[in-house]
Backbone as JSON, one array per atom type, in Angstrom:
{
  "sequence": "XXXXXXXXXXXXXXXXXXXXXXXXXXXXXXXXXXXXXXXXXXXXXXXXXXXXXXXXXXXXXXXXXXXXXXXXXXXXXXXXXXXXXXXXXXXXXXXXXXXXXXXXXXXXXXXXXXXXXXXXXXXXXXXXXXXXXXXXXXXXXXXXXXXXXXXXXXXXXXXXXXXXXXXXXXXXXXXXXXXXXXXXXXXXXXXXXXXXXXXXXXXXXXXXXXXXXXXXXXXXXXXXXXXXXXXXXXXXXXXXXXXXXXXXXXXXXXXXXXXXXXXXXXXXXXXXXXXXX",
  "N": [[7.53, 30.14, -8.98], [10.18, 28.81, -7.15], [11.52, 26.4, -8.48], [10.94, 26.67, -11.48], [11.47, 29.61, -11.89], [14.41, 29.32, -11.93], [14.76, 27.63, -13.96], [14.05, 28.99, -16.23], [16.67, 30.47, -15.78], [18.74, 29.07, -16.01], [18.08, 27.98, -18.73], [19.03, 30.81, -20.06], [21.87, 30.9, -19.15], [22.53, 28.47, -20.02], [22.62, 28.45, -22.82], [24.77, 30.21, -23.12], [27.01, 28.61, -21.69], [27.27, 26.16, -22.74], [26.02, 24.1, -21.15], [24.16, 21.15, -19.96], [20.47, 21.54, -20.77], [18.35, 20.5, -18.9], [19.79, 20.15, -16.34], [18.93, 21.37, -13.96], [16.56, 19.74, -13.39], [17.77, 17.3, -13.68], [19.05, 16.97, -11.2], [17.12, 17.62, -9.43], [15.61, 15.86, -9.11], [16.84, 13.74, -8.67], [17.74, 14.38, -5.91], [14.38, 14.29, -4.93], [14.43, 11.93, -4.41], [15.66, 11.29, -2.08], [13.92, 12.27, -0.51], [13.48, 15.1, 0.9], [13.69, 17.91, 2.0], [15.64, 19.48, 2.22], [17.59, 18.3, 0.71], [16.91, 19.45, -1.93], [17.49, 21.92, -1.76], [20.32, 22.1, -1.64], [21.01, 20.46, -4.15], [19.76, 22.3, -5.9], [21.92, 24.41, -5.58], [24.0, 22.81, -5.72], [23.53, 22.42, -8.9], [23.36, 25.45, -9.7], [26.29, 25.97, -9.24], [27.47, 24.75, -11.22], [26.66, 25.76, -13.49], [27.36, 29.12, -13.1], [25.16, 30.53, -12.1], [23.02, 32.76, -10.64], [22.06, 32.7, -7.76], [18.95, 33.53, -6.26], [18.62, 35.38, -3.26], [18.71, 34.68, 0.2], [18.33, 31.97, 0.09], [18.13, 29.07, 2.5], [20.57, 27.03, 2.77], [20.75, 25.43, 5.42], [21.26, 25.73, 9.66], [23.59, 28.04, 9.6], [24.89, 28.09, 7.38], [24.48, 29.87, 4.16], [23.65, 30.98, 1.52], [25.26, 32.91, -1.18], [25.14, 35.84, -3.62], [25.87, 36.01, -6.68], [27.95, 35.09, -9.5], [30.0, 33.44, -8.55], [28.65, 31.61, -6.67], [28.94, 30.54, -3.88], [28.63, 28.99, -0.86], [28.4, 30.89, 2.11], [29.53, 30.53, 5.56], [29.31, 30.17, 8.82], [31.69, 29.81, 10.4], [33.52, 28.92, 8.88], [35.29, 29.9, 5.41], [33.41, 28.35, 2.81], [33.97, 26.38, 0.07], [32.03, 25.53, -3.53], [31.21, 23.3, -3.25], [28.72, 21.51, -2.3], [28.88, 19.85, 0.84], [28.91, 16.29, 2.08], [25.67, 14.7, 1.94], [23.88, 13.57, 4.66], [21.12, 11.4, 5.27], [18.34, 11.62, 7.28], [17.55, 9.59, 9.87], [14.63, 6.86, 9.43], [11.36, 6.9, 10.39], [10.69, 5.2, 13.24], [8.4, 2.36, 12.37], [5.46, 1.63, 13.72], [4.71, -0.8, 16.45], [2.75, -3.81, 14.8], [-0.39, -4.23, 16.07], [-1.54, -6.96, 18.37], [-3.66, -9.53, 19.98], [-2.97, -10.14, 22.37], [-3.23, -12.38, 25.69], [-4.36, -15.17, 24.36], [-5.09, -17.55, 25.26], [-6.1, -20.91, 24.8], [-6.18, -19.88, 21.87], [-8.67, -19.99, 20.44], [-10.43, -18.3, 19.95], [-10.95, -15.53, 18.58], [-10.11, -12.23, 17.51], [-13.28, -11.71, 15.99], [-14.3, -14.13, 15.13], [-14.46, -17.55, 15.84], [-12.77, -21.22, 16.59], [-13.92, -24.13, 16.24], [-12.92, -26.6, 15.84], [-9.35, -27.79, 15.38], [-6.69, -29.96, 14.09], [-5.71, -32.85, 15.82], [-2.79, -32.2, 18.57], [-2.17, -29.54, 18.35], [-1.42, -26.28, 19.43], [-1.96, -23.29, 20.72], [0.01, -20.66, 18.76], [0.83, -18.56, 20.43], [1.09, -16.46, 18.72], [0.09, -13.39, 17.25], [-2.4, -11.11, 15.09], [-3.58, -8.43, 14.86], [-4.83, -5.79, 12.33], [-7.39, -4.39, 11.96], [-9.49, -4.53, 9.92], [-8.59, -6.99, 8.68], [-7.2, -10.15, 10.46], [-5.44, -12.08, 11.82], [-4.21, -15.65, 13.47], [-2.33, -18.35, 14.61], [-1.4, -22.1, 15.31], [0.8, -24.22, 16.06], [2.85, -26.98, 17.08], [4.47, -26.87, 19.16], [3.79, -24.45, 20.77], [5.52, -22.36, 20.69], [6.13, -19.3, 20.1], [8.02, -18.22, 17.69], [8.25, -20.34, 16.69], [7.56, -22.77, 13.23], [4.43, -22.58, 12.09], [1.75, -24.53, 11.78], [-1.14, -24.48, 11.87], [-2.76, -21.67, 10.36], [-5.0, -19.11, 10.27], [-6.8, -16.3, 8.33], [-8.48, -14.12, 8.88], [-10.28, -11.88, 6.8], [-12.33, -8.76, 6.59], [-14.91, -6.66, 5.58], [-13.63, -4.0, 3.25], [-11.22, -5.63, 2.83], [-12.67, -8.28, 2.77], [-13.41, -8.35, 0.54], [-11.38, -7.82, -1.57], [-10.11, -9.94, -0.92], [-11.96, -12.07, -2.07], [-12.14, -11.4, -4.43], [-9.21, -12.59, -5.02], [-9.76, -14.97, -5.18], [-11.58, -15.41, -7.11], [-9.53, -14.98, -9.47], [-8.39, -17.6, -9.09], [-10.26, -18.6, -9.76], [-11.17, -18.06, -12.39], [-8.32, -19.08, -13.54], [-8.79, -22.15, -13.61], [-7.72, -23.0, -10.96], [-7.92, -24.99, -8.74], [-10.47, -25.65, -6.01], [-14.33, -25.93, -6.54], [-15.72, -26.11, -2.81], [-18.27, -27.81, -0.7], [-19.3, -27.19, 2.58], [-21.39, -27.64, 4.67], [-23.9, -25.4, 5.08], [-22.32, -23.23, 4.13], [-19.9, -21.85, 1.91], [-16.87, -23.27, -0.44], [-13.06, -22.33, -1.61], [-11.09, -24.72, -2.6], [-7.52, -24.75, -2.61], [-4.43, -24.69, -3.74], [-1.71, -22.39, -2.98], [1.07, -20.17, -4.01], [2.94, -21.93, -5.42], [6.15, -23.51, -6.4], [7.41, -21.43, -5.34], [10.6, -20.86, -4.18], [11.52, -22.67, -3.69], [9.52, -24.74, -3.09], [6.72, -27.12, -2.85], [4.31, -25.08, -2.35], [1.16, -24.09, -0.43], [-1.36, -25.58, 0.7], [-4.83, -24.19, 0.98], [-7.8, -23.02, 1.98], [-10.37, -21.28, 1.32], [-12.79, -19.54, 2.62], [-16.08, -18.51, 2.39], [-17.64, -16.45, 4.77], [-19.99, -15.24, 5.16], [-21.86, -12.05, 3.45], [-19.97, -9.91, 3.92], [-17.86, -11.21, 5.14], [-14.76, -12.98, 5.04], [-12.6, -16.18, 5.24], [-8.93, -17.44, 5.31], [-7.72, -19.9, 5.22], [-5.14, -21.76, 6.37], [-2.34, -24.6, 5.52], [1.0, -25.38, 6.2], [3.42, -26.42, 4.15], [5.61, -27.64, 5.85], [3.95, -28.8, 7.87], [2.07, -30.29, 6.19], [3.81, -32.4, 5.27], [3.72, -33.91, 7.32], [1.26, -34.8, 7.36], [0.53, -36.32, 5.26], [-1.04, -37.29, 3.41], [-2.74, -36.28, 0.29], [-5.47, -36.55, 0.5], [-5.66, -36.44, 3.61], [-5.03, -33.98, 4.03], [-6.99, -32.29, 2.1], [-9.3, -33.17, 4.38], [-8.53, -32.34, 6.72], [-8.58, -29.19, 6.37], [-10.96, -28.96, 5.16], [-12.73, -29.92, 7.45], [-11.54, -27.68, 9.82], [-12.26, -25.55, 8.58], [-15.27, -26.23, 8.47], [-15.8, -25.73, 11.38], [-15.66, -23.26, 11.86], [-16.63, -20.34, 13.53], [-19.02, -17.09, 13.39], [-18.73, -14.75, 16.05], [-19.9, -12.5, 16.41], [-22.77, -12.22, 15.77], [-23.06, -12.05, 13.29], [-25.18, -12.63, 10.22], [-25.09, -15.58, 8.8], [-22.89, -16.84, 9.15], [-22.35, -18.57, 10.72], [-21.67, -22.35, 11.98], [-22.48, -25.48, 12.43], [-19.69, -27.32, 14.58], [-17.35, -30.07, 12.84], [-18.38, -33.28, 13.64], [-16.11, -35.12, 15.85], [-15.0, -37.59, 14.74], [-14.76, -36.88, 12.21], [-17.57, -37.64, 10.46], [-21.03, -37.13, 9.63], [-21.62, -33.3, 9.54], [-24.33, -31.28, 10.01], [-25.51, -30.24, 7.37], [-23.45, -31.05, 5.77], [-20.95, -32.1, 3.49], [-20.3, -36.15, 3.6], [-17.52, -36.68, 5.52], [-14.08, -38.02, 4.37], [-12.87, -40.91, 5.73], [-11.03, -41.0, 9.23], [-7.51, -41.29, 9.39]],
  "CA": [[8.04, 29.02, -8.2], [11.74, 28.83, -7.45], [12.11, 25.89, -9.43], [10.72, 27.65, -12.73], [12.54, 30.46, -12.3], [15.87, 28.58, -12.09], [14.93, 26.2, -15.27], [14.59, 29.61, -17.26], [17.73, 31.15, -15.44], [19.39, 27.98, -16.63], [17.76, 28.19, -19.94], [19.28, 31.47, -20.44], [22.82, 30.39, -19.34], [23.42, 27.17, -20.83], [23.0, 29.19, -24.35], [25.93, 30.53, -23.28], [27.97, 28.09, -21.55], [26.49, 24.88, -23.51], [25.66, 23.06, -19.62], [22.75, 20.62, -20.58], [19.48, 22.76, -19.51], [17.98, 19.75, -17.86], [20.25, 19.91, -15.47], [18.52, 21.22, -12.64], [15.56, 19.17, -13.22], [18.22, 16.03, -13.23], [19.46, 17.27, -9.95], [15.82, 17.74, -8.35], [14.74, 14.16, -9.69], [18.15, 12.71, -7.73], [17.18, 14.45, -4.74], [13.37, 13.7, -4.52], [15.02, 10.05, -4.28], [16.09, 11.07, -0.64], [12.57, 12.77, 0.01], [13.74, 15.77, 2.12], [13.88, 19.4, 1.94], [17.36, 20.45, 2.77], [18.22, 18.28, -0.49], [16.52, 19.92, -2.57], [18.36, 23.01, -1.78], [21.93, 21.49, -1.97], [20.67, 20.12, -5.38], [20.07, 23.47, -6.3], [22.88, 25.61, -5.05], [25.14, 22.32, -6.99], [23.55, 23.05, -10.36], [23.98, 26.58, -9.94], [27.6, 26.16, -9.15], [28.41, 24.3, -12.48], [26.85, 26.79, -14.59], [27.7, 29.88, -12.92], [23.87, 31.34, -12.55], [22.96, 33.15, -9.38], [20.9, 32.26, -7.17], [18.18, 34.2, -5.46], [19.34, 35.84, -1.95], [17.72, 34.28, 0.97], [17.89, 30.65, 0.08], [18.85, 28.73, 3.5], [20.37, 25.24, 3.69], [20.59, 24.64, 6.72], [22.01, 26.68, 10.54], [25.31, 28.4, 9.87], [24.94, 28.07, 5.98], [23.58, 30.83, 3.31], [24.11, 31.04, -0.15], [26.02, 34.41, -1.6], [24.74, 35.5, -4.65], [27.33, 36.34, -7.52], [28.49, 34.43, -10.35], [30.65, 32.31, -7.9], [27.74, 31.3, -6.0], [29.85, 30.35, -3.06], [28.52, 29.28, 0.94], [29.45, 31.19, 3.24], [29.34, 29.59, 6.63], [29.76, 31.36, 9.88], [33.03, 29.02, 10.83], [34.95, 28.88, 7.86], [34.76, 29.7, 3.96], [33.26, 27.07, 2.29], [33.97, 25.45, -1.24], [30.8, 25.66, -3.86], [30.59, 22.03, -3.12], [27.79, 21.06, -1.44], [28.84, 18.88, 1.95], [27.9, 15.21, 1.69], [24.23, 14.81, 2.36], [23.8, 12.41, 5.63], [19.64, 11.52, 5.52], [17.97, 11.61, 8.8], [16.88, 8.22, 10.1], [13.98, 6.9, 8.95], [10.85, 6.52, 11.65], [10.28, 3.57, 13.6], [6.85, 2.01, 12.43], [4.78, 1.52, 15.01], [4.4, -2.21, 16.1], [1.47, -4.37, 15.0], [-1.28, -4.7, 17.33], [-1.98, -8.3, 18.59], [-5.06, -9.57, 20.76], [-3.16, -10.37, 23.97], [-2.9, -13.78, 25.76], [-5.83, -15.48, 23.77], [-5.75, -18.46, 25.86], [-5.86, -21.66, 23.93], [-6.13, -19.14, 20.94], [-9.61, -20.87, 19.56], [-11.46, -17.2, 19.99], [-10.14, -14.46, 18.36], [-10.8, -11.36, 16.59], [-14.99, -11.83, 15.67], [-14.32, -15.44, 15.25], [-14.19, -19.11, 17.15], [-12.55, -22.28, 15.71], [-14.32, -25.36, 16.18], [-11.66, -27.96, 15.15], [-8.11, -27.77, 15.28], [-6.19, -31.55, 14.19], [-5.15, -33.27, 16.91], [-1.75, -32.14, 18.65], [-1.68, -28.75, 18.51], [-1.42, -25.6, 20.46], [-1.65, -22.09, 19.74], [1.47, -20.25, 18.81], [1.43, -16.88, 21.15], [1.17, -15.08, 17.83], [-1.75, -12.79, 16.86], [-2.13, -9.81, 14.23], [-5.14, -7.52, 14.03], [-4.6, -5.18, 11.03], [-8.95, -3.94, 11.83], [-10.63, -5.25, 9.01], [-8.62, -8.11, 8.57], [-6.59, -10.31, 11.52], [-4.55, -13.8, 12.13], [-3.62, -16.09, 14.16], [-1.81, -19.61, 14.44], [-1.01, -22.73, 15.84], [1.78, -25.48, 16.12], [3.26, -28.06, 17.65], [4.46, -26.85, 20.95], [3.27, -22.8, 21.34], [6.22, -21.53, 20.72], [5.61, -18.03, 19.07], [9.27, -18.44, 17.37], [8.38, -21.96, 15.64], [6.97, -22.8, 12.48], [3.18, -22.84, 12.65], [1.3, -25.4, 11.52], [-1.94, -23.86, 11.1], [-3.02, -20.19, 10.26], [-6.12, -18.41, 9.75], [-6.48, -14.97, 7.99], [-10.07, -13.32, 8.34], [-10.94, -10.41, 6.04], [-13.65, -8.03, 6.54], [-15.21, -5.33, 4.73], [-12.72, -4.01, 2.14], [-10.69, -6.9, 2.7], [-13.16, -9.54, 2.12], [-13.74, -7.83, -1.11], [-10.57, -8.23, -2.28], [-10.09, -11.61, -1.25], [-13.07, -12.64, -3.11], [-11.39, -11.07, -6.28], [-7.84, -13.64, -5.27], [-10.37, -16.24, -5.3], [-11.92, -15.28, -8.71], [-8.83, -15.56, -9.82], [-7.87, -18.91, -9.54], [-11.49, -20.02, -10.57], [-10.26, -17.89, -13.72], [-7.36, -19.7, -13.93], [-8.9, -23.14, -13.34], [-6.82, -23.67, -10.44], [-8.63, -24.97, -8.11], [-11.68, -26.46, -6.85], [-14.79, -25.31, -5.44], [-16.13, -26.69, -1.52], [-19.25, -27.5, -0.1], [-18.9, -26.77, 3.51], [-22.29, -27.02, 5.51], [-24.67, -23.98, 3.75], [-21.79, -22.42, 3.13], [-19.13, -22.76, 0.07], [-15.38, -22.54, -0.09], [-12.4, -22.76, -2.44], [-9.63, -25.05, -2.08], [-6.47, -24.18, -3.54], [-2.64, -24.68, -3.47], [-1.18, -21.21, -3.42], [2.28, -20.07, -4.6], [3.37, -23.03, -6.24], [6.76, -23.26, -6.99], [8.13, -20.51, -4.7], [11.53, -21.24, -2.83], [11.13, -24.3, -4.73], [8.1, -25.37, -2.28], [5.42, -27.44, -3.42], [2.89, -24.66, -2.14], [0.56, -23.77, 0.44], [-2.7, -25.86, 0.76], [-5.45, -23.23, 1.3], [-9.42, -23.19, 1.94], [-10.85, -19.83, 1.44], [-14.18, -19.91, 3.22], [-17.0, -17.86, 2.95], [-18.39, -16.48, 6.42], [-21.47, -13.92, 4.46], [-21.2, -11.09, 2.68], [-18.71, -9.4, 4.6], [-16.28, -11.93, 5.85], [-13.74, -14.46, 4.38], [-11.45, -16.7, 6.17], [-8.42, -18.16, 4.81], [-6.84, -21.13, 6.3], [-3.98, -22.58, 5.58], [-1.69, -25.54, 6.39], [2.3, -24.77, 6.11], [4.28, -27.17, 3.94], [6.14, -28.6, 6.81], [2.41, -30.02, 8.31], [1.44, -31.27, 4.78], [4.75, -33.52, 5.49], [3.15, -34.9, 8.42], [-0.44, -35.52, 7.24], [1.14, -37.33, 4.39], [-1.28, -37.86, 1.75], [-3.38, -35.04, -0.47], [-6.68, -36.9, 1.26], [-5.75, -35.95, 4.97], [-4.86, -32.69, 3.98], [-7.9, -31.77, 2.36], [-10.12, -33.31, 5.12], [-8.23, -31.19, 7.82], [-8.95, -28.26, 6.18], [-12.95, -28.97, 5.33], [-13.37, -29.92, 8.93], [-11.5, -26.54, 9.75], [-13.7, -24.62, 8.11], [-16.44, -26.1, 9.45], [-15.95, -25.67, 12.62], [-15.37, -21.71, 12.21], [-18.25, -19.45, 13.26], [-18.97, -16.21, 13.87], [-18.52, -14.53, 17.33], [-21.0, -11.26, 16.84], [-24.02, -12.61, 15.46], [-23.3, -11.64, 11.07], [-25.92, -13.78, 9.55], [-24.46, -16.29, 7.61], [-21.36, -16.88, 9.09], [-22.12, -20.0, 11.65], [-21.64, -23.69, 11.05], [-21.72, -26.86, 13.12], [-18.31, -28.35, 14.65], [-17.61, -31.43, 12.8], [-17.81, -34.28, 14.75], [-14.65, -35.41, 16.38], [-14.44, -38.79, 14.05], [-15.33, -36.56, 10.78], [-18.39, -37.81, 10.43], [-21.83, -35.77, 9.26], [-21.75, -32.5, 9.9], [-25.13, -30.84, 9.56], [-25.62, -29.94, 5.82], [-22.21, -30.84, 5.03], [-20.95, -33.73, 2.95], [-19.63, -37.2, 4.63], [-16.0, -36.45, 5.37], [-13.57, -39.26, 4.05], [-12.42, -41.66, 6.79], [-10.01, -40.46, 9.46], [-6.84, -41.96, 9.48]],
  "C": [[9.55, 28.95, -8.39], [12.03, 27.62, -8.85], [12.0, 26.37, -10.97], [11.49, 28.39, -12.72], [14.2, 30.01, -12.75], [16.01, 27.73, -13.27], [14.81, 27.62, -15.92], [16.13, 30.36, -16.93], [18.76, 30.33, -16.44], [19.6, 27.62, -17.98], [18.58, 29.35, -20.63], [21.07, 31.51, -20.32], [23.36, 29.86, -19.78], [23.47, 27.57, -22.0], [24.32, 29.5, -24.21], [27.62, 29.87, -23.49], [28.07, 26.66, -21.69], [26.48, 23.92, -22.23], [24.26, 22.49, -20.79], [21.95, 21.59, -19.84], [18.72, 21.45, -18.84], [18.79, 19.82, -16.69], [19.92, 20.28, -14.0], [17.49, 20.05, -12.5], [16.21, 17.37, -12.74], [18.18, 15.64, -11.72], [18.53, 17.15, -8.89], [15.38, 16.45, -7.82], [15.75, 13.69, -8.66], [17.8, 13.31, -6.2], [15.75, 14.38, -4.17], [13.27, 12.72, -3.9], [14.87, 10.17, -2.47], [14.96, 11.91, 0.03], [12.92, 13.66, 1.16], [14.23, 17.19, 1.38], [14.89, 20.25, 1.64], [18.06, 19.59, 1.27], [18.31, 18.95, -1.46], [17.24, 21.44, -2.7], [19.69, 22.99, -2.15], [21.48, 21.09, -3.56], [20.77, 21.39, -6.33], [21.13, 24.46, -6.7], [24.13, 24.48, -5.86], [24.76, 22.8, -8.48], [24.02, 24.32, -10.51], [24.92, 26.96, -10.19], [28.4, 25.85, -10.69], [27.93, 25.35, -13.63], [26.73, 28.52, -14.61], [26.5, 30.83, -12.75], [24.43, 32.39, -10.75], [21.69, 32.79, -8.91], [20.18, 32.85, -5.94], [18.57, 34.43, -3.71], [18.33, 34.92, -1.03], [17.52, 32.85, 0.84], [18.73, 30.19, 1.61], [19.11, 27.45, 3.31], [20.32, 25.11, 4.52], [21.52, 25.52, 7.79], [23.29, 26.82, 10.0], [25.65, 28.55, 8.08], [24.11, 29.09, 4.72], [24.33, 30.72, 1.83], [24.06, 32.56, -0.57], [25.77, 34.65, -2.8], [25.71, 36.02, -5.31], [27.39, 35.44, -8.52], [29.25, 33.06, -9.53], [29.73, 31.21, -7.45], [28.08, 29.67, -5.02], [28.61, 30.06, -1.8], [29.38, 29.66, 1.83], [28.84, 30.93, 4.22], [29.88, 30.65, 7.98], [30.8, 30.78, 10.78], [33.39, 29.38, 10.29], [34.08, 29.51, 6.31], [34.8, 28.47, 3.63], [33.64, 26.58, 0.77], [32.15, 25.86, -1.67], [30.49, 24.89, -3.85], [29.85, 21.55, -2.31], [29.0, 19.72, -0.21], [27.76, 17.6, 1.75], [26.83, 15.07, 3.14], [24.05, 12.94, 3.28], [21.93, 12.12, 5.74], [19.48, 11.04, 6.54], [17.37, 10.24, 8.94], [15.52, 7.83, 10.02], [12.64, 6.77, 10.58], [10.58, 5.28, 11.83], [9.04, 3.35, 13.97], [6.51, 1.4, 13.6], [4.45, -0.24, 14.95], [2.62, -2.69, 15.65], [0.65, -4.24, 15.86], [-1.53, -6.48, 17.26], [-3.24, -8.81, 19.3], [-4.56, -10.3, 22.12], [-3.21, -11.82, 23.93], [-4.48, -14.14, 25.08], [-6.27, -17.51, 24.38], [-5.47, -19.56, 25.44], [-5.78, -21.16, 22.26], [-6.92, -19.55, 19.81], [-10.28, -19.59, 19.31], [-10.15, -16.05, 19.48], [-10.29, -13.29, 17.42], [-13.16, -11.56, 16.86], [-15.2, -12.99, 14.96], [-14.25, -16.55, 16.16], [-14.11, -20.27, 16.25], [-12.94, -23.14, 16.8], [-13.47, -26.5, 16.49], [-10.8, -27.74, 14.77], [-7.56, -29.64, 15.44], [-5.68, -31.16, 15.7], [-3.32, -32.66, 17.64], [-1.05, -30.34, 18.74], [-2.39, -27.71, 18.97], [-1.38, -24.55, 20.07], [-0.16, -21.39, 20.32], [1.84, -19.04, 19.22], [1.46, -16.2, 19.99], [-0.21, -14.74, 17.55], [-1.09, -11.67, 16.38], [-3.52, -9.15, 14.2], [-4.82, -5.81, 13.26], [-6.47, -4.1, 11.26], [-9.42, -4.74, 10.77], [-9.99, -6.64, 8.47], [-7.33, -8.36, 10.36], [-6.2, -11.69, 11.26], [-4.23, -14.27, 13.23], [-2.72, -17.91, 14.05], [-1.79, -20.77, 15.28], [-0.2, -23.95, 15.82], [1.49, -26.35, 17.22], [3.52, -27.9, 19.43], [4.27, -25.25, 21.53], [4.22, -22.05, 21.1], [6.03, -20.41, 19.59], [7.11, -17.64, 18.13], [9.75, -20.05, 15.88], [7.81, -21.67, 14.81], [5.34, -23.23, 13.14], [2.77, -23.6, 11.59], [0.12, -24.92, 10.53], [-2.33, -22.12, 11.41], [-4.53, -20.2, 9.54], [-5.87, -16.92, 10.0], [-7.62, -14.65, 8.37], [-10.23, -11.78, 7.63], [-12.3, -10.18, 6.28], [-13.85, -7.05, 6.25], [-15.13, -5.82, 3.56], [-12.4, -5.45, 1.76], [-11.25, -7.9, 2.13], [-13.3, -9.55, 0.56], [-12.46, -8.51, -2.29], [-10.03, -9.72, -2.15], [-11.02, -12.56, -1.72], [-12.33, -12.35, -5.0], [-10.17, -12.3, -6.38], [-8.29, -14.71, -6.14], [-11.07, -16.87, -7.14], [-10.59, -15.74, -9.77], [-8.0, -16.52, -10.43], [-9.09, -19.38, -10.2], [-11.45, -19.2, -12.14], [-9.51, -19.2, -14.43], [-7.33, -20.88, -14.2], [-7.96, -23.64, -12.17], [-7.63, -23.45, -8.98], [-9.53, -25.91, -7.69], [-12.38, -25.88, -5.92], [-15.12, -26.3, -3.99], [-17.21, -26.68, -0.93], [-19.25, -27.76, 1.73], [-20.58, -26.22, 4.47], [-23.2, -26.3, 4.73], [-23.64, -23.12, 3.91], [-20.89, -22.97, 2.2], [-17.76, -22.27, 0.67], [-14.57, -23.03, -1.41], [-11.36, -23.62, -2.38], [-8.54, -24.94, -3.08], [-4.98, -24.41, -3.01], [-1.81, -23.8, -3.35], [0.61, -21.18, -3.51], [3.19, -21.05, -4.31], [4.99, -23.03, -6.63], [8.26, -22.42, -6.49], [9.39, -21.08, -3.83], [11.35, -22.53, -2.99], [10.57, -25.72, -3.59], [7.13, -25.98, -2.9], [3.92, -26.53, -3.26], [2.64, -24.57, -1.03], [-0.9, -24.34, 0.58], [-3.15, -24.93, 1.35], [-7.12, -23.3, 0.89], [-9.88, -21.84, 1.95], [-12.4, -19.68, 1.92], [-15.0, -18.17, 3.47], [-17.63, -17.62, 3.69], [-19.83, -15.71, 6.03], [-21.21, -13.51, 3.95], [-20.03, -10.06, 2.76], [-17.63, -9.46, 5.1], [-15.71, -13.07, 4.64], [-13.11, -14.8, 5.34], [-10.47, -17.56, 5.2], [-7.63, -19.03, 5.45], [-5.73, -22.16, 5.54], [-3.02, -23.51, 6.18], [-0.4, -25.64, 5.84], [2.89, -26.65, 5.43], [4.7, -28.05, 4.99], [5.2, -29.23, 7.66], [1.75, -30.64, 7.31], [2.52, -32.55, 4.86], [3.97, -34.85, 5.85], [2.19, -34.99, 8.18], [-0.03, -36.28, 6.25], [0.85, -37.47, 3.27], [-2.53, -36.23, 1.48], [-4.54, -35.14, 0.53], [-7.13, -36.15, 2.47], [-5.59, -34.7, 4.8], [-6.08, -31.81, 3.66], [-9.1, -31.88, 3.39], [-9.88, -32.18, 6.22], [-8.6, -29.85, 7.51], [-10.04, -27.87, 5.98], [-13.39, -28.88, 6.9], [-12.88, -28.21, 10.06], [-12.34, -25.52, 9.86], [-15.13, -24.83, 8.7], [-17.26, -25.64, 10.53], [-15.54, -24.23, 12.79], [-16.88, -20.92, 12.08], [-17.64, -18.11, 13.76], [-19.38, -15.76, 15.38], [-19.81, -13.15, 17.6], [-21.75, -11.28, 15.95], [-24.03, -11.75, 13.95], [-24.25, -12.9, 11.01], [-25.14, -14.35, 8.42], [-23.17, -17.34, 7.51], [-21.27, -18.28, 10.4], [-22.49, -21.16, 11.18], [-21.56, -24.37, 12.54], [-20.29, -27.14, 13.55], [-18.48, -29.12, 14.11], [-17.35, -32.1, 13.64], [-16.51, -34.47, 14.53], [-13.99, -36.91, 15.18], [-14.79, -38.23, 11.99], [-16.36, -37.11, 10.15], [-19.69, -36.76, 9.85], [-21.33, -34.99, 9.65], [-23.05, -31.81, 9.28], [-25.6, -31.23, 8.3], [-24.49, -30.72, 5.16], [-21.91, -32.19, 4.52], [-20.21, -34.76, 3.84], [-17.81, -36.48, 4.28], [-15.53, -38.07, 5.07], [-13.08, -39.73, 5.33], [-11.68, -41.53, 7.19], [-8.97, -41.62, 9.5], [-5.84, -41.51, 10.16]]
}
């Protein structure tokens, strides 16, 4: 392998001309950094230069450029003579990731992905944004649709993998004690405050709702709408009734619930909601 050969070439030089013998390997390591081919050669053809080795005929950097073998271990260029100094290294632009996928106009944006929300508080509208990722997806809604504003509310759904690991988040906090659990109809959920602290935010109220064995949903209500509901109370009600009102769209067992009524009232199985206000 070239590089072997060149760490004993190197080995057998620097005895001479006391160069550190890491020094190609420094050189390699600094150009891995810029993940590209043509460094790796310039990397090369510089170590060589400082400790006078030679370096195997036939190496190419790049059109118009060859490396001369000799003690000098010079490029010669088919313009001009060159210097043994490598030319500074310009890296090629990186690619441009491909956008998200979204799900299109979704309408009032109650259906979406292999879900359907129930109950959205009063006042708001969905926010033209949507993400589907495959096994998990989002969407939102504010105040006046704009896909540009803060959103109000968001739901995540995981499936598969995903749910998997957002069952582990969840473990987590019931680790941590931070938390509490939710009874939610026949199914269960967690409620939780998430990153606490951050951007010196009070948090993220968050319901993590079990849809079966395969799904989660996480729902969450953005600081700047915890403002406006006002007290801890309304906040967690909005988010029980939420949940409630989320079913599944392609018949998973497990994963459908009642709407709550409109005045939070019964729901099915589910416990009395506290009194709207």
């Amino acid at each position: 392998m070239l590089e072997d050969d060149l760490r004993q070439v190197m080995a057998d030089e620097t005895a001479r001309l006391r160069a550190a013998p890491d020094l190609v390997d420094r050189v390699i390591r600094s150009s891995r950094r810029r993940r590209t081919v043509r460094t790796r050669y310039v990397a090369v053809v510089a170590a060589a230069a400082v400790v006078g080795i030679t370096v195997p005929t036939g190496l190419t950097l790049a059109s118009g450029h060859t490396v001369v073998p000799g003690p000098e271990a010079v490029m010669a260029s088919s313009d001009s003579t060159a210097s043994a100094v490598p030319q500074p290294f310009e890296p090629p632009p990186l690619p441009t990731p491909s956008p998200t996928r979204d799900f299109g106009d979704l309408g009032d944006g109650k259906a979406f992905g292999r879900v359907k929300v129930g109950y959205l508080p009063d006042g708001l509208q969905w926010s033209h944004r949507s993400s589907d990722w495959g096994d998990e997806y989002t969407t939102s809604w504010n105040y006046d649709g704009d896909k540009n504003g803060f959103y109000c509310v968001q739901i995540f759904v995981h499936e598969g993998q995903a749910a998997q690991r957002t069952r582990e988040v969840v473990q987590s906090y019931r680790d941590k004690s931070d938390g509490e659990e939710a009874t939610l109809g026949d199914r269960t959920g967690y409620l939780v405050t998430q990153w606490v602290g951050e951007d010196g935010g009070k948090g993220t109220p968050t319901m993590f709702l079990t849809m079966g064995s395969d799904r989660m949903a996480e729902i969450m209500l953005s600081p700047f709408f915890v403002k406006d509901l006002g007290t801890r109370e309304a906040v967690e009600r909005e988010l029980k009734k939420i949940a409630q009102g989320l079913t599944a769209t392609d018949g998973d067992p497990g994963t459908t619930s009642e709407a709550p009524a409109p005045d939070g009232g019964d729901v099915g199985k589910a416990t009395e909601a506290p009194a709207g206000g």
